[in-house]
CHARMM internal coordinates of N, CA and C (Angstrom, degrees):
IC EDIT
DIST 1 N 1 CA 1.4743
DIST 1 CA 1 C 1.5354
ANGL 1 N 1 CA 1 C 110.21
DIST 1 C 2 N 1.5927
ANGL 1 CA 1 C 2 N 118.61
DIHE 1 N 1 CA 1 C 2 N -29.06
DIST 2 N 2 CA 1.0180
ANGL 1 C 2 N 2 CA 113.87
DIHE 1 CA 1 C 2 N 2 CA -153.67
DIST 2 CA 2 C 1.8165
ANGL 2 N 2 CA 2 C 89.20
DIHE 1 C 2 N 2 CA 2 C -83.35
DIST 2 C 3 N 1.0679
ANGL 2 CA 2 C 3 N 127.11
DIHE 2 N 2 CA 2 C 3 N -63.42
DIST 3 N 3 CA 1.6945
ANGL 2 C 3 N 3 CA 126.67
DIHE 2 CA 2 C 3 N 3 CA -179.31
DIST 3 CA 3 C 1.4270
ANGL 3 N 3 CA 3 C 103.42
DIHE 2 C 3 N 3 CA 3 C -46.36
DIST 3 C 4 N 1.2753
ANGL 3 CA 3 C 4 N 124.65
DIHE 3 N 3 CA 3 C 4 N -43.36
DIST 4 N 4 CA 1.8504
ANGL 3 C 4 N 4 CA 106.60
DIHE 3 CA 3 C 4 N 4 CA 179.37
DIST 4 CA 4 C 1.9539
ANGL 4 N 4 CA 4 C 86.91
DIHE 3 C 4 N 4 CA 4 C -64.97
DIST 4 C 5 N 0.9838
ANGL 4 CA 4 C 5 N 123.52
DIHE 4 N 4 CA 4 C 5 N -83.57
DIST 5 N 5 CA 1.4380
ANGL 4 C 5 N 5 CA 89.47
DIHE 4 CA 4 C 5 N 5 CA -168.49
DIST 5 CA 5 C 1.5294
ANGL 5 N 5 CA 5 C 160.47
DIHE 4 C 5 N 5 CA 5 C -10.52
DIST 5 C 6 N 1.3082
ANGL 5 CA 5 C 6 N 87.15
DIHE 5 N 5 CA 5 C 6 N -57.27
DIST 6 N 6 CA 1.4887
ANGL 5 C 6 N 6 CA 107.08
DIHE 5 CA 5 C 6 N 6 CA 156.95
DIST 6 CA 6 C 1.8615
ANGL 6 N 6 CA 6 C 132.96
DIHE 5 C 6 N 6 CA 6 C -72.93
DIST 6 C 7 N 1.7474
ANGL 6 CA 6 C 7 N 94.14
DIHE 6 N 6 CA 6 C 7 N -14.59
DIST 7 N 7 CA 1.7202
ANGL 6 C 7 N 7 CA 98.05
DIHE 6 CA 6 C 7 N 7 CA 171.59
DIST 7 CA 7 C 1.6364
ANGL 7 N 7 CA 7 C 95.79
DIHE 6 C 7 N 7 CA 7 C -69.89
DIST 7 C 8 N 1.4430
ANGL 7 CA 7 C 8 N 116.80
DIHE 7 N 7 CA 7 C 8 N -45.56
DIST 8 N 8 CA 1.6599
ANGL 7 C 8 N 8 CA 123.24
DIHE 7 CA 7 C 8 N 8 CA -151.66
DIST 8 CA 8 C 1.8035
ANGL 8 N 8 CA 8 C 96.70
DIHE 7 C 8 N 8 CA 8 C -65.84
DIST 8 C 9 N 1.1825
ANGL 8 CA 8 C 9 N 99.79
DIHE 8 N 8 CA 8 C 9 N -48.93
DIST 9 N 9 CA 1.7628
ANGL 8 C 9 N 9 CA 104.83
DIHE 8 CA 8 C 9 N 9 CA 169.65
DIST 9 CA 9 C 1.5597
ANGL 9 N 9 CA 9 C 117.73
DIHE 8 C 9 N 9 CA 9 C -10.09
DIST 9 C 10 N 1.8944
ANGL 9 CA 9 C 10 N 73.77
DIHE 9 N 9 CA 9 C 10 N -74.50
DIST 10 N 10 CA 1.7756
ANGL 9 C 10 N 10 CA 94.80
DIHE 9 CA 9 C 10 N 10 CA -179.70
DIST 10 CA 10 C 1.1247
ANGL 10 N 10 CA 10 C 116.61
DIHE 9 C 10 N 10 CA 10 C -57.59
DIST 10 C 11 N 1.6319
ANGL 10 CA 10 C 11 N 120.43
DIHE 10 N 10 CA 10 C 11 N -44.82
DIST 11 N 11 CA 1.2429
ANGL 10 C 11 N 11 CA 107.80
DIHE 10 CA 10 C 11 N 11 CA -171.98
DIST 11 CA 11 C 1.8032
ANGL 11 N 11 CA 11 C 111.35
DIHE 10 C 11 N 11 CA 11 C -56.65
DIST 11 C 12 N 1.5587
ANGL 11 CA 11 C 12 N 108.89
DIHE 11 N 11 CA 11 C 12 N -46.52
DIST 12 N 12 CA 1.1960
ANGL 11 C 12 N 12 CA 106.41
DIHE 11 CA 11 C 12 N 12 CA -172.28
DIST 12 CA 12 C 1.3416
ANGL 12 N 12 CA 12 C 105.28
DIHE 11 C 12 N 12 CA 12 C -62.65
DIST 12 C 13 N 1.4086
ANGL 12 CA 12 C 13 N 135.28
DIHE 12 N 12 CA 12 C 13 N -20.00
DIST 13 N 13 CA 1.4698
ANGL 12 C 13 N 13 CA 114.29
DIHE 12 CA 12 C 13 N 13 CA -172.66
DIST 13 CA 13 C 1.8143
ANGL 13 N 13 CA 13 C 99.23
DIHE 12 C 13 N 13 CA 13 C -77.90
DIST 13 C 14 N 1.0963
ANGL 13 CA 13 C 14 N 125.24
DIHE 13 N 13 CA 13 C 14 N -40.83
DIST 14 N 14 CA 1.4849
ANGL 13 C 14 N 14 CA 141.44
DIHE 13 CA 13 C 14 N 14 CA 173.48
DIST 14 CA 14 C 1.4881
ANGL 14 N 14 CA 14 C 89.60
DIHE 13 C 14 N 14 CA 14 C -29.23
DIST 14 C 15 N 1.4823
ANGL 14 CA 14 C 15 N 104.43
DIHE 14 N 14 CA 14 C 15 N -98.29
DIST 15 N 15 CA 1.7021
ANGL 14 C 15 N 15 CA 118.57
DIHE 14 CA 14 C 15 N 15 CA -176.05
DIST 15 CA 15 C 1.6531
ANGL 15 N 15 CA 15 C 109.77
DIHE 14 C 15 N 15 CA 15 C -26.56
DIST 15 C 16 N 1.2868
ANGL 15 CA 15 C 16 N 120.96
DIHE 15 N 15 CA 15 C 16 N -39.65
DIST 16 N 16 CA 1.3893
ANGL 15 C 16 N 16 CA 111.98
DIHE 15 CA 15 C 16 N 16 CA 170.69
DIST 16 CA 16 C 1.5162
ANGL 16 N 16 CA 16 C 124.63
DIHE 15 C 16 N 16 CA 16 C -64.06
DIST 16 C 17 N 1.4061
ANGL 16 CA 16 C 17 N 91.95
DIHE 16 N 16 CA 16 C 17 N -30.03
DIST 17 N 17 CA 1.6781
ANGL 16 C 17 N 17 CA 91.03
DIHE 16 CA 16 C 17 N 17 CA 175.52
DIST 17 CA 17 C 1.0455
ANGL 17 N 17 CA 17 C 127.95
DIHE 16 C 17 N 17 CA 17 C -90.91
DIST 17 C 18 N 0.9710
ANGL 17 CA 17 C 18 N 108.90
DIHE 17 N 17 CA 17 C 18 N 5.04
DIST 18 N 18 CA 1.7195
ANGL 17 C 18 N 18 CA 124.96
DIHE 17 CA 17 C 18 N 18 CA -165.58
DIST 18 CA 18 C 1.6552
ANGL 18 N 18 CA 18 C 99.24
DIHE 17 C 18 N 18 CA 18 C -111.72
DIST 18 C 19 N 1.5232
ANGL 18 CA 18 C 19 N 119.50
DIHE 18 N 18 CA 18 C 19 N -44.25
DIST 19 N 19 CA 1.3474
ANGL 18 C 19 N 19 CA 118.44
DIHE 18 CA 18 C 19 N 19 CA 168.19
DIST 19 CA 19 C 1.7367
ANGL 19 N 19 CA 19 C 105.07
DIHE 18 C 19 N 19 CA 19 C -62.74
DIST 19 C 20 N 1.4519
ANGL 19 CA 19 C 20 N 123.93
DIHE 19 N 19 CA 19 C 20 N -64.22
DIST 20 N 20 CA 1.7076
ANGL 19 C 20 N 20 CA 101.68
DIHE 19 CA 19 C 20 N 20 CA -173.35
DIST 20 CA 20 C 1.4966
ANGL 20 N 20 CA 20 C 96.24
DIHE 19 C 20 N 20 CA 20 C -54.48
DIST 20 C 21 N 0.9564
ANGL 20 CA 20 C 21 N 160.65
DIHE 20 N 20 CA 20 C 21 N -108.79
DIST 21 N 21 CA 1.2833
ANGL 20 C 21 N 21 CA 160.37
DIHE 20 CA 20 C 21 N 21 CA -163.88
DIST 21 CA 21 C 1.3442
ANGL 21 N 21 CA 21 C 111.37
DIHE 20 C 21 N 21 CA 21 C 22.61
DIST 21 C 22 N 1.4450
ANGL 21 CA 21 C 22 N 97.47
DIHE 21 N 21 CA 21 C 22 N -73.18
DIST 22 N 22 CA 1.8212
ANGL 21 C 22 N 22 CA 129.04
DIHE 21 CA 21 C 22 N 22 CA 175.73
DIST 22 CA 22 C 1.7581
ANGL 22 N 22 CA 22 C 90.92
DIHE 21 C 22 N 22 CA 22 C -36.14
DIST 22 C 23 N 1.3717
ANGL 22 CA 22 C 23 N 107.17
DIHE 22 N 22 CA 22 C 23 N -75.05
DIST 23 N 23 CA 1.7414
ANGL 22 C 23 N 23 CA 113.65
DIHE 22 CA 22 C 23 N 23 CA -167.53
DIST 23 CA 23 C 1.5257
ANGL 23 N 23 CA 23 C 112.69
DIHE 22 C 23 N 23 CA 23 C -64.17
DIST 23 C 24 N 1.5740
ANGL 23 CA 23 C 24 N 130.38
DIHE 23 N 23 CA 23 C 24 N -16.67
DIST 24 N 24 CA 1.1908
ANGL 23 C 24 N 24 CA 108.10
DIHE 23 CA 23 C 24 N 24 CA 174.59
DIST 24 CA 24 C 1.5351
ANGL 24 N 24 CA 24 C 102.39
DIHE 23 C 24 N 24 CA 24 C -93.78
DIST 24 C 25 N 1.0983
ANGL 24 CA 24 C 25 N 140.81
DIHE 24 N 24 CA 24 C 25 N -9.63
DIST 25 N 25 CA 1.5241
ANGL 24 C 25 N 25 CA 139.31
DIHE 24 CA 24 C 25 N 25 CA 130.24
DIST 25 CA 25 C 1.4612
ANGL 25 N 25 CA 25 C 134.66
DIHE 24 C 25 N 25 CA 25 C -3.83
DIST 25 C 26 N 1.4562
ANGL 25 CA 25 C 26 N 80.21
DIHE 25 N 25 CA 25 C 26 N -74.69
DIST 26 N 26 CA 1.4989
ANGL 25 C 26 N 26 CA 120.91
DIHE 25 CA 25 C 26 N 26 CA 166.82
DIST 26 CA 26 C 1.7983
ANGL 26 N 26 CA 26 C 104.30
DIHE 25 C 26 N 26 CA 26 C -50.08
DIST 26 C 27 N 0.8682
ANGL 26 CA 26 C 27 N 104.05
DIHE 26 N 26 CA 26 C 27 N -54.72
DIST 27 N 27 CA 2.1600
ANGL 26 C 27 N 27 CA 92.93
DIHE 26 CA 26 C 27 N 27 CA -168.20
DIST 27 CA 27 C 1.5764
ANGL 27 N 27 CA 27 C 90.03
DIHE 26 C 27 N 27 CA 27 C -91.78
DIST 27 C 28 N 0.9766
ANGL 27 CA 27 C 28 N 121.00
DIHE 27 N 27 CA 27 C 28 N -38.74
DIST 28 N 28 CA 1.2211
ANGL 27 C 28 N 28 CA 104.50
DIHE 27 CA 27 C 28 N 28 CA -169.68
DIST 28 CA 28 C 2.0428
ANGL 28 N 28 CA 28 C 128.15
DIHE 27 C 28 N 28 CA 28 C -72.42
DIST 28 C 29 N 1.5646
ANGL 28 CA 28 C 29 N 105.72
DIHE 28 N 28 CA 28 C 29 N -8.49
DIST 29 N 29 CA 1.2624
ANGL 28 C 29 N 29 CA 130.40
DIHE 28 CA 28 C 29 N 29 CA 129.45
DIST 29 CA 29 C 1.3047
ANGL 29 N 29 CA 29 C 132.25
DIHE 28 C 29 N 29 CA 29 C -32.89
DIST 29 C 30 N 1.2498
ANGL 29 CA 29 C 30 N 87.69
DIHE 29 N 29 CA 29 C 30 N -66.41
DIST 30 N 30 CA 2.0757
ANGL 29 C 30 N 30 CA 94.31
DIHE 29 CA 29 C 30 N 30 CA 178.55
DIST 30 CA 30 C 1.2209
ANGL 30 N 30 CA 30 C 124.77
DIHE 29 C 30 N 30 CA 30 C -78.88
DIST 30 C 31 N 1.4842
ANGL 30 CA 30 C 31 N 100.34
DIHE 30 N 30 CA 30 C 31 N -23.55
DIST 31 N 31 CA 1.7544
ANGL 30 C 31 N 31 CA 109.75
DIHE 30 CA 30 C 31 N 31 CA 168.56
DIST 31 CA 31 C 1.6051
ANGL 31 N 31 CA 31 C 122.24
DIHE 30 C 31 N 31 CA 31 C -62.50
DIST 31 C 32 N 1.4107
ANGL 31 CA 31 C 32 N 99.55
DIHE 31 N 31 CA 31 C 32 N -44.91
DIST 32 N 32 CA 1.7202
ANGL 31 C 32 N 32 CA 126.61
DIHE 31 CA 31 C 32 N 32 CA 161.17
DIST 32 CA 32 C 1.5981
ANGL 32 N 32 CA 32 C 105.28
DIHE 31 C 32 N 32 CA 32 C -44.33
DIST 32 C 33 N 1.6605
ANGL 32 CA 32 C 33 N 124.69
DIHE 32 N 32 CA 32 C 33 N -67.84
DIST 33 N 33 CA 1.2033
ANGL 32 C 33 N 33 CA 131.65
DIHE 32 CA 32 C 33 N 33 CA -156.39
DIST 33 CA 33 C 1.7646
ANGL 33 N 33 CA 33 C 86.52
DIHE 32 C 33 N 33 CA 33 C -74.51
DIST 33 C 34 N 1.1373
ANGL 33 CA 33 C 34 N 127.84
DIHE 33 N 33 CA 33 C 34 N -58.09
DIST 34 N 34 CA 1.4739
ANGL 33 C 34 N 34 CA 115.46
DIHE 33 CA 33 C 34 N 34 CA -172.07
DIST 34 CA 34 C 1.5983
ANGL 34 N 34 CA 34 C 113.90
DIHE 33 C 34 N 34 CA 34 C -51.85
DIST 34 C 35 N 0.9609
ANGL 34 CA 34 C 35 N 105.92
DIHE 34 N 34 CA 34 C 35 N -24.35
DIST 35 N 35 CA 1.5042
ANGL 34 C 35 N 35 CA 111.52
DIHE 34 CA 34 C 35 N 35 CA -178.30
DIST 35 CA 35 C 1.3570
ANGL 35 N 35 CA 35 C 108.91
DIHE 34 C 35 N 35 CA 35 C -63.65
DIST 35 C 36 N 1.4130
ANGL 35 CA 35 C 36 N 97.51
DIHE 35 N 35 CA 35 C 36 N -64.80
DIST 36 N 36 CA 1.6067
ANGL 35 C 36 N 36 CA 114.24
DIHE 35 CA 35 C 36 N 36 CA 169.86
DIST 36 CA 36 C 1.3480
ANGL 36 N 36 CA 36 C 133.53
DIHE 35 C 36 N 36 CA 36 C -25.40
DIST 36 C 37 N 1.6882
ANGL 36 CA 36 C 37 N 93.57
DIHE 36 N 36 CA 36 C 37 N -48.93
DIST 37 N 37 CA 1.7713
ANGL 36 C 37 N 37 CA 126.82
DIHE 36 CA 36 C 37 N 37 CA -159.67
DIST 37 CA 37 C 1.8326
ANGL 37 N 37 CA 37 C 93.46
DIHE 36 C 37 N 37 CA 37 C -74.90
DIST 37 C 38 N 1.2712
ANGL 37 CA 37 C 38 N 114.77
DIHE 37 N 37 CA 37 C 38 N -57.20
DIST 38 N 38 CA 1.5445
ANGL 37 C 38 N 38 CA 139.77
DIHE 37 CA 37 C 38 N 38 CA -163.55
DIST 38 CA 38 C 1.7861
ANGL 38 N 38 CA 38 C 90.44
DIHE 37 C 38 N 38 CA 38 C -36.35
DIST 38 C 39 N 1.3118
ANGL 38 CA 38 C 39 N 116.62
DIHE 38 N 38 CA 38 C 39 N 141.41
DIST 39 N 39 CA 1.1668
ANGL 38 C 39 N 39 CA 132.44
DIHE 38 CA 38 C 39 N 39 CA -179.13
DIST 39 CA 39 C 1.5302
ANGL 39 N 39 CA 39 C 106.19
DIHE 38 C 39 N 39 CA 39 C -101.44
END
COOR INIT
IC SEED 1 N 1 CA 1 C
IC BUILD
């Protein structure tokens, strides 16, 4: 029990990093496209 615990940890620390990642992606996309967009 105790190592499946500690795999899920990781996973959740993983998934966290992988989600901010995902979101600074994410704005930094739209910052690009607004740039783009701007007349």
């Amino acid at each position: 029990m105790f190592s499946v615990n500690c795999e899920n940890k990781l996973l959740r620390a993983k998934i966290a990093m992988i989600s901010e990642q995902i979101q600074e992606s994410e704005t930094s996309v739209r910052v690009r496209m607004n740039f783009d967009f701007t007349p």
